[in-house]
PDB file of N, CA, C and O in Angstrom:
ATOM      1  N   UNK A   1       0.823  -1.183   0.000  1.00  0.00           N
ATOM      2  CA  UNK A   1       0.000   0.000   0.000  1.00  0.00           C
ATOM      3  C   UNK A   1       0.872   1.254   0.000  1.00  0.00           C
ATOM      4  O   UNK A   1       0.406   2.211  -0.618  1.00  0.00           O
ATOM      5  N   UNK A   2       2.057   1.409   0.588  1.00  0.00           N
ATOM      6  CA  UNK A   2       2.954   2.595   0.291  1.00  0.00           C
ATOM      7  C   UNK A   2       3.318   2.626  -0.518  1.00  0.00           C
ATOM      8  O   UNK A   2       3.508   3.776  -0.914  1.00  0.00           O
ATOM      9  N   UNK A   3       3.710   1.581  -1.411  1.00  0.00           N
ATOM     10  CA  UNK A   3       3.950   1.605  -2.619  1.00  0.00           C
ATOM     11  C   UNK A   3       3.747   2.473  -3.511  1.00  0.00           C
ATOM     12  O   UNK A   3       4.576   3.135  -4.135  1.00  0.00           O
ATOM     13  N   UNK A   4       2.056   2.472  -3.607  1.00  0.00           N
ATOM     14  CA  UNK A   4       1.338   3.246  -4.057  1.00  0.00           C
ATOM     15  C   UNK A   4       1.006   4.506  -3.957  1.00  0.00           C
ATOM     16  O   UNK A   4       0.734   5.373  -4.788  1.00  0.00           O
ATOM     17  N   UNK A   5       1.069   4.478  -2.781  1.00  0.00           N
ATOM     18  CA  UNK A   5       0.568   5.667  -2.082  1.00  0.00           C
ATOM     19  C   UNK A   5       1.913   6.654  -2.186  1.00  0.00           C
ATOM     20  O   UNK A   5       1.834   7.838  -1.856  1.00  0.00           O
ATOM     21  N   UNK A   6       3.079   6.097  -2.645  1.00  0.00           N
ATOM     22  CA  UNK A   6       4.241   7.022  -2.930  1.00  0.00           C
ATOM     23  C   UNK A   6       4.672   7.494  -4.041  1.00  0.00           C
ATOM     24  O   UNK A   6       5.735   8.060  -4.291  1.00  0.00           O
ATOM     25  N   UNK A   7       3.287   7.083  -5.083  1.00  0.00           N
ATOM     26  CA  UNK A   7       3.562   7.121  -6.599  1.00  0.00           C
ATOM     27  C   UNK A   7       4.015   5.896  -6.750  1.00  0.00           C
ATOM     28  O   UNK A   7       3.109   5.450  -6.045  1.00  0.00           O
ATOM     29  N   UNK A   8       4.525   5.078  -6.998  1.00  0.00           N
ATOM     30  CA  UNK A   8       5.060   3.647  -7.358  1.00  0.00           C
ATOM     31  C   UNK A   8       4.192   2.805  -8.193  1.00  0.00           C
ATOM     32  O   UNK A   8       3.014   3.053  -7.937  1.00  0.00           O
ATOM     33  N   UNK A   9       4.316   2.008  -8.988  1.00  0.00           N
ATOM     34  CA  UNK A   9       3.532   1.129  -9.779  1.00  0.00           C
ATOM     35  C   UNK A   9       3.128  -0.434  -8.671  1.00  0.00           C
ATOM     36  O   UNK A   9       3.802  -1.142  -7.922  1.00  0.00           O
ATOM     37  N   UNK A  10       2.129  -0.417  -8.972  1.00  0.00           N
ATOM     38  CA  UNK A  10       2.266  -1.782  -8.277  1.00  0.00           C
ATOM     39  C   UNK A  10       0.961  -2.706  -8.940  1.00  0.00           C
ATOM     40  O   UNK A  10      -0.013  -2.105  -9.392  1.00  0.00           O
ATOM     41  N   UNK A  11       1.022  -4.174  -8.961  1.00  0.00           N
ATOM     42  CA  UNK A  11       0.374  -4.985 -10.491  1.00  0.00           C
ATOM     43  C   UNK A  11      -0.156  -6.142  -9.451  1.00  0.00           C
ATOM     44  O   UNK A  11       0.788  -6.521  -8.757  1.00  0.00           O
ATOM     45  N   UNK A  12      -1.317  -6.779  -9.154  1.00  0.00           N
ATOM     46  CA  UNK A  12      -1.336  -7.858  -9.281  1.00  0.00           C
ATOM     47  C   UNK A  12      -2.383  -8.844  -9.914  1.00  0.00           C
ATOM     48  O   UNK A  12      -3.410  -8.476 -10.483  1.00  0.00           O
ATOM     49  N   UNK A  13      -2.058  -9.904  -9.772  1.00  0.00           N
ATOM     50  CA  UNK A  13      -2.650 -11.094 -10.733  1.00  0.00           C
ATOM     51  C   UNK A  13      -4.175 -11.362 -10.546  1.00  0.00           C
ATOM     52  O   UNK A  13      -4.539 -11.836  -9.470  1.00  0.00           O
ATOM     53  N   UNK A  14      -5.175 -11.069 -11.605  1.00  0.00           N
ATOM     54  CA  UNK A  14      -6.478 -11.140 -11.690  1.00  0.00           C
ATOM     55  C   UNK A  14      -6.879 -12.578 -11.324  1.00  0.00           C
ATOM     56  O   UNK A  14      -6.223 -13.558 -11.678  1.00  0.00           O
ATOM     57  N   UNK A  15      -8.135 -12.641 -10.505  1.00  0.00           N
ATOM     58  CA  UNK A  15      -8.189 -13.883  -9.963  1.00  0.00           C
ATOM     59  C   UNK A  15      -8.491 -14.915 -10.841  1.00  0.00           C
ATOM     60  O   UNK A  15      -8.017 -16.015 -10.557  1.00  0.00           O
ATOM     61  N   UNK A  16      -9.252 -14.804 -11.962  1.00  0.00           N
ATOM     62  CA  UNK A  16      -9.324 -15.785 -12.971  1.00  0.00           C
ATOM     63  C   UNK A  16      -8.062 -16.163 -13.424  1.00  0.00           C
ATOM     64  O   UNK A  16      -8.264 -16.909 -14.382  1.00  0.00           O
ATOM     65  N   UNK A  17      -7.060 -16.059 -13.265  1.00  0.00           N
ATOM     66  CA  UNK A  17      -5.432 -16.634 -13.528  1.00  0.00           C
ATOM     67  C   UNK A  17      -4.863 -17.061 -12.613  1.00  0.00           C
ATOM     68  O   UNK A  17      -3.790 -17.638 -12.791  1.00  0.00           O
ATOM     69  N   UNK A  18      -5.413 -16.910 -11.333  1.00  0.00           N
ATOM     70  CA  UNK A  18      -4.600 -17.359 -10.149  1.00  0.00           C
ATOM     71  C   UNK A  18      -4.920 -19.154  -9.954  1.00  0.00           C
ATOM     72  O   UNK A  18      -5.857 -19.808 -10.411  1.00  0.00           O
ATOM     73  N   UNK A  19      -3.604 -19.662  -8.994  1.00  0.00           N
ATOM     74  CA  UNK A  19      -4.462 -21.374  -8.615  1.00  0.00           C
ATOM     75  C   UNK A  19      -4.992 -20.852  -6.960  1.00  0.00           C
ATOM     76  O   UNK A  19      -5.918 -21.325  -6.301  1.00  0.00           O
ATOM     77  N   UNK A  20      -3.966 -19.628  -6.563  1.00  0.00           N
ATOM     78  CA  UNK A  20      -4.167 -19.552  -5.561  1.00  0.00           C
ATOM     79  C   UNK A  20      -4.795 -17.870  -4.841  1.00  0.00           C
ATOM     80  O   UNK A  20      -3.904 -17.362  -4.161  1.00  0.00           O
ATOM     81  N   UNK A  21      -5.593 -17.340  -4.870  1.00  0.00           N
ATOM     82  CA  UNK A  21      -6.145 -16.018  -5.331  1.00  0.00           C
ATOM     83  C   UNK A  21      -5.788 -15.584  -3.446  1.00  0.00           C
ATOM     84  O   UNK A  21      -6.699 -15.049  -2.816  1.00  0.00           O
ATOM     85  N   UNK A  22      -4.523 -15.864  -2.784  1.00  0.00           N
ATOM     86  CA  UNK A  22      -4.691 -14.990  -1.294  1.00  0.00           C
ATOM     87  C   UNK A  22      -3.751 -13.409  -1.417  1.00  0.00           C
ATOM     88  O   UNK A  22      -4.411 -12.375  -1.312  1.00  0.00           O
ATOM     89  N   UNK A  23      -2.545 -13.326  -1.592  1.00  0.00           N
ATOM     90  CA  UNK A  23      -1.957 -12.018  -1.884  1.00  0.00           C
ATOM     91  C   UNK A  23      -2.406 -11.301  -2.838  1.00  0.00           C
ATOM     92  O   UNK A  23      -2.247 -10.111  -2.565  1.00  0.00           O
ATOM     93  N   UNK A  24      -2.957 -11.484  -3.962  1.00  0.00           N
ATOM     94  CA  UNK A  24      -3.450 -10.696  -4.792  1.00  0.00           C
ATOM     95  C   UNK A  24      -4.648 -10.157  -4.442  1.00  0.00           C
ATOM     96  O   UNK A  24      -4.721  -8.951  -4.683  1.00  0.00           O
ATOM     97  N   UNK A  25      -5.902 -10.802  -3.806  1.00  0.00           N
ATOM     98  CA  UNK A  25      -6.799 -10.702  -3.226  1.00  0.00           C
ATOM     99  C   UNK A  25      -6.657  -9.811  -2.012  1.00  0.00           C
ATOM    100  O   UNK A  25      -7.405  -8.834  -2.051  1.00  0.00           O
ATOM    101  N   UNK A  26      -6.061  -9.882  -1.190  1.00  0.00           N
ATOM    102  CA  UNK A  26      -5.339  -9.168  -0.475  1.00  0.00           C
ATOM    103  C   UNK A  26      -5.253  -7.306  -0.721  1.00  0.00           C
ATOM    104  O   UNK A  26      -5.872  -6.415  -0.140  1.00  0.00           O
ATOM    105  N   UNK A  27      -4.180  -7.236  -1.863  1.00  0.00           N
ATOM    106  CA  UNK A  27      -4.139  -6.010  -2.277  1.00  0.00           C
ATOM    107  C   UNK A  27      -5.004  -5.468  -2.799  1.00  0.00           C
ATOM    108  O   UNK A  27      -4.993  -4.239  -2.730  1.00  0.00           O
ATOM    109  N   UNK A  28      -6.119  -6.142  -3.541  1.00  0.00           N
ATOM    110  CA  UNK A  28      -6.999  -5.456  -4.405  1.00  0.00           C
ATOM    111  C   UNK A  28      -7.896  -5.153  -3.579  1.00  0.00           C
ATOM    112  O   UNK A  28      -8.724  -4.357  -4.020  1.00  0.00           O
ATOM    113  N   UNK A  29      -8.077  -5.584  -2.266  1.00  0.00           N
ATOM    114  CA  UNK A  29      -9.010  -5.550  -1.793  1.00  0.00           C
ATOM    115  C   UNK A  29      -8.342  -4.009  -0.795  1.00  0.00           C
ATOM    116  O   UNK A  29      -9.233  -3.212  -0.503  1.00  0.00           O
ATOM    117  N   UNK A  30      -7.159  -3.696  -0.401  1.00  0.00           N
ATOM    118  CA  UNK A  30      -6.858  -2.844   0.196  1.00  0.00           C
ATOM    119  C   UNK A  30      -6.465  -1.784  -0.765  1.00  0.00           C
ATOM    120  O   UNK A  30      -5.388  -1.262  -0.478  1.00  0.00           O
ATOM    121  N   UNK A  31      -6.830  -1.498  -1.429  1.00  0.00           N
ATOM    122  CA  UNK A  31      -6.314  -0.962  -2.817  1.00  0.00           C
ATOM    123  C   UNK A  31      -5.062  -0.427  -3.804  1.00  0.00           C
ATOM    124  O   UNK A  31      -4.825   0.316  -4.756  1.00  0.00           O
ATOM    125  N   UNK A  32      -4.400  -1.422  -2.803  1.00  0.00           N
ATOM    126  CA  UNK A  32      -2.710  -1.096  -2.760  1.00  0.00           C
ATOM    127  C   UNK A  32      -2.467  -1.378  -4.459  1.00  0.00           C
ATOM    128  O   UNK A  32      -1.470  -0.929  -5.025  1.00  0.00           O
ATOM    129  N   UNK A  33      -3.516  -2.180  -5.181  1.00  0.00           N
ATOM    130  CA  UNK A  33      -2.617  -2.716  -7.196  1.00  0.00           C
ATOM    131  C   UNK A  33      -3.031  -1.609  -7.664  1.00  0.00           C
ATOM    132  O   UNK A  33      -4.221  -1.327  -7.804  1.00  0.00           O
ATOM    133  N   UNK A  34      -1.977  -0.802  -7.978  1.00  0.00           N
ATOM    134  CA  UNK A  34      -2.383   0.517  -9.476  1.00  0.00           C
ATOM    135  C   UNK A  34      -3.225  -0.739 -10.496  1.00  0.00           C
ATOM    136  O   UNK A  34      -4.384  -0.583 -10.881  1.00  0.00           O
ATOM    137  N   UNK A  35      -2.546  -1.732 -10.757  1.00  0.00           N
ATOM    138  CA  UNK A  35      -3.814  -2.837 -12.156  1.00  0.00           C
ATOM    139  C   UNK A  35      -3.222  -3.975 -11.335  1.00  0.00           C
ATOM    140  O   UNK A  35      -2.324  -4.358 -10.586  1.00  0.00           O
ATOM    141  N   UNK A  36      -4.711  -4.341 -12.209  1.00  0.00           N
ATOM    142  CA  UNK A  36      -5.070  -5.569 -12.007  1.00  0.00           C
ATOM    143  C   UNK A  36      -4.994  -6.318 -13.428  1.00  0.00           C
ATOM    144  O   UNK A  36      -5.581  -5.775 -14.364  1.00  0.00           O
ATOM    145  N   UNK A  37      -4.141  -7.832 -13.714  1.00  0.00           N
ATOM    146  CA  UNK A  37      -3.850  -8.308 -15.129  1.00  0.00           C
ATOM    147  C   UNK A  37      -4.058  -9.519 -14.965  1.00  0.00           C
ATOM    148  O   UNK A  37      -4.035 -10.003 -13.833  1.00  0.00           O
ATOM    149  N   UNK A  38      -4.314 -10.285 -16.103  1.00  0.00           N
ATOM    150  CA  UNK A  38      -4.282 -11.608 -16.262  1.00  0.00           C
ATOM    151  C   UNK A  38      -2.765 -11.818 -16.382  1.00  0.00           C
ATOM    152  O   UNK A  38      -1.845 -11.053 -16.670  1.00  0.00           O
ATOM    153  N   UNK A  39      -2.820 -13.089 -16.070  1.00  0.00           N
ATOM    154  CA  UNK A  39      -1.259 -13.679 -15.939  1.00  0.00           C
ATOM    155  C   UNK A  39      -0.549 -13.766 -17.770  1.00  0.00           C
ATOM    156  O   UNK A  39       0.498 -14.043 -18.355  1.00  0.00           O
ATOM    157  N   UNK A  40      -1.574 -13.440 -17.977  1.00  0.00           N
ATOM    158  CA  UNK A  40      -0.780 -13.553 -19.916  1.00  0.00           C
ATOM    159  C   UNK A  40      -0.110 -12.170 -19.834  1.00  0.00           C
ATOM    160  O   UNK A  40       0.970 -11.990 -20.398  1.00  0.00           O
ATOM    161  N   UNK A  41      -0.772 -11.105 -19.087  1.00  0.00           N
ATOM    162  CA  UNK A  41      -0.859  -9.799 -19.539  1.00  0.00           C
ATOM    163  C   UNK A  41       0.726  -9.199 -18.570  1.00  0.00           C
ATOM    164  O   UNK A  41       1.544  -8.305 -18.785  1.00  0.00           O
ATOM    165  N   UNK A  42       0.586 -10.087 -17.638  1.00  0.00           N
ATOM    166  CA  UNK A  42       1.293  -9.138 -16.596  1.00  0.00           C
ATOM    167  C   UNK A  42       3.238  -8.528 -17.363  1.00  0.00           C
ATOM    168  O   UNK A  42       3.854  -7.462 -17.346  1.00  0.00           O
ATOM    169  N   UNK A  43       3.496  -9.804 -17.870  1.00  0.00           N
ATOM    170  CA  UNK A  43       4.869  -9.136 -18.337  1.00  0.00           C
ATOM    171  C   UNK A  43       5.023  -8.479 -19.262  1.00  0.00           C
ATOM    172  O   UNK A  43       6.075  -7.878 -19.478  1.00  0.00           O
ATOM    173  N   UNK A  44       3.672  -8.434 -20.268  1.00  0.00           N
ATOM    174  CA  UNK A  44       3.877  -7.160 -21.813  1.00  0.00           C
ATOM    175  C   UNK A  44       3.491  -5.640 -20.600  1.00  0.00           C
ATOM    176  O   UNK A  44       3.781  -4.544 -21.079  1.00  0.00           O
ATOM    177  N   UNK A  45       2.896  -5.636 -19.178  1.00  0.00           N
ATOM    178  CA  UNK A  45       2.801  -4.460 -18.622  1.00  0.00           C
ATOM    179  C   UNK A  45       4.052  -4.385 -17.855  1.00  0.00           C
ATOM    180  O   UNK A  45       4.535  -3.282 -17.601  1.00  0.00           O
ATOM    181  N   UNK A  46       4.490  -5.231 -17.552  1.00  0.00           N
ATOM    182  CA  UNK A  46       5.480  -4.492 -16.459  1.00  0.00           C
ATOM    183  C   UNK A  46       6.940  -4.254 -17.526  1.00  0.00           C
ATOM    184  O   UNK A  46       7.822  -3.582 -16.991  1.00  0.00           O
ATOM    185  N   UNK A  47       7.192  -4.679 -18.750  1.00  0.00           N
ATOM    186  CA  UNK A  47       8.004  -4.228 -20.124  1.00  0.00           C
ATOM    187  C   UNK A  47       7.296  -2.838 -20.499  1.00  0.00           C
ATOM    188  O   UNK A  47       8.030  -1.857 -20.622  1.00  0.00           O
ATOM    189  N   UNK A  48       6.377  -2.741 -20.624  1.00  0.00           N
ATOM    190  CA  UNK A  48       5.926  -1.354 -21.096  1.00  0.00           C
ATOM    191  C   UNK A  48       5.888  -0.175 -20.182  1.00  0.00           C
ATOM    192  O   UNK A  48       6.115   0.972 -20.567  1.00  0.00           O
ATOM    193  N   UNK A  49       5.561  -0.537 -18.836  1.00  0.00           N
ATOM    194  CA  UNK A  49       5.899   0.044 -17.624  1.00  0.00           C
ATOM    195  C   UNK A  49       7.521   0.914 -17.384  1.00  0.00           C
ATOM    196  O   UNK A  49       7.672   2.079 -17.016  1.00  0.00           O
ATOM    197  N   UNK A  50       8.625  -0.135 -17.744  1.00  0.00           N
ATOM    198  CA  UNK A  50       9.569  -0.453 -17.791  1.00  0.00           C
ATOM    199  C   UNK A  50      10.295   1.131 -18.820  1.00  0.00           C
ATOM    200  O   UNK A  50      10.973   2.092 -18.456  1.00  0.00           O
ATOM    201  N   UNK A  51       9.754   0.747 -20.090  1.00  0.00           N
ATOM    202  CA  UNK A  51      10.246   1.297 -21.137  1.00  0.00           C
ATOM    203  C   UNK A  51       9.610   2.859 -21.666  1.00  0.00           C
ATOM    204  O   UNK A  51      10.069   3.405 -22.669  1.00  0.00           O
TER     205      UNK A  51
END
């Protein structure tokens, strides 16, 4: 959540991609993920993020 809250990017994994939906669930629920991605999606964002 400071993460965020300090400007920072922060991503996690949409529950339809998860086996196990507790840390991601977690943040989204505290609103600490700037996005939320499917697991296909997450590394073309955090490369574009990146660049």
């Amino acid at each position: 959540m400071h993460i965020k809250q300090n400007g920072g990017f922060t991503l996690a994994q949409a529950e339809a991609s998860c086996v196990v939906f507790g840390m991601p669930k977690v943040a989204i629920e505290l609103n600490a993920a700037t996005q939320v991605k499917d697991i296909h999606d997450i590394t073309p964002t955090l490369l574009g993020y990146l660049t």
